[in-house]
Phi, psi and omega in degrees: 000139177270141185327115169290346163296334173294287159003293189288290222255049082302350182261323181308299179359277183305354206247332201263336183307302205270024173071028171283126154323123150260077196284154195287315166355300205295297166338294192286304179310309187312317181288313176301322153337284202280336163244001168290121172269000193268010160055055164312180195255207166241333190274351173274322186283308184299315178311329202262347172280317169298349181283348224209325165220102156311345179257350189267157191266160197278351182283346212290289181330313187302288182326309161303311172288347170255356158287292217306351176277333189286336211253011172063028181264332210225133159274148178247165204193096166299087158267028175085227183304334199278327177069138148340157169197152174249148178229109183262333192297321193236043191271048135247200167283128192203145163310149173227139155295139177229073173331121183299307212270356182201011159069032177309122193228132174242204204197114047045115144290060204271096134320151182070354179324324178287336205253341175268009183250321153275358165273008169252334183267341162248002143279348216234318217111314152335134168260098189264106172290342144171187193209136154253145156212107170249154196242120164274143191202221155198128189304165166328295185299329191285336169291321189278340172290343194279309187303318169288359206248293218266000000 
């Protein structure tokens, strides 16, 4: 995981570049991001912002979070019926662990990824512009509710 204090005052960065108001609203997302290691939801990030601002709106969140992907701050991660999830900590392409069963997402310390993205771009030819990998399973816990459920 990257210092989420780096983390933040690279994103005010990117934020102050494209000329964005740097609103407090704006701020605390930018902070939920920037130390969540869990890949919130965008309906995860508004819950933690209304506790501290009651009034922003869940488009506020959306809106916000859909500058900071354009501005390459935030990665976004589809899973279809699963809705988006986000990573501010990490906004590059990187492995994910993914729980089937309580939906859980980890970051892996995986080496060398670059050096096999590039040898997959010199066997193939690809000019590879980005990449995802994720791994599905079920996490430690949900193994252990299974071993006590079975």
């Amino acid at each position: 995981m990257a210092d989420p204090k780096q983390r933040f005052d690279e994103m005010i960065e990117a934020l102050r570049r494209a000329n964005f108001r740097l609103t407090p609203q704006r701020l605390e997302i930018l902070k939920i991001l920037a130390s969540s290691r869990e890949h919130p939801s965008v309906e995860q990030v508004y819950d933690q912002v209304r506790q501290r601002f009651p009034t922003t709106s869940l488009a506020t969140v959306y809106r916000n979070i859909l500058k900071l992907k354009e501005l390459g701050q935030v990665l976004e991660l589809g899973f279809g019926e699963g809705g988006n999830r986000y990573d501010g900590n990490r906004p590059f392409p990187h492995p994910h662990m993914v729980c089937v069963e309580c939906r859980k997402i980890l970051d892996p310390d995986i080496a060398n990824l670059d050096h096999f993205t590039e040898r997959l771009s010199r066997m193939t030819g690809f000019k590879i512009l980005n990449h995802r990998m994720d791994f599905f399973g079920i996490c430690p816990r949900c193994q252990q509710g299974r071993r006590r459920d079975g």
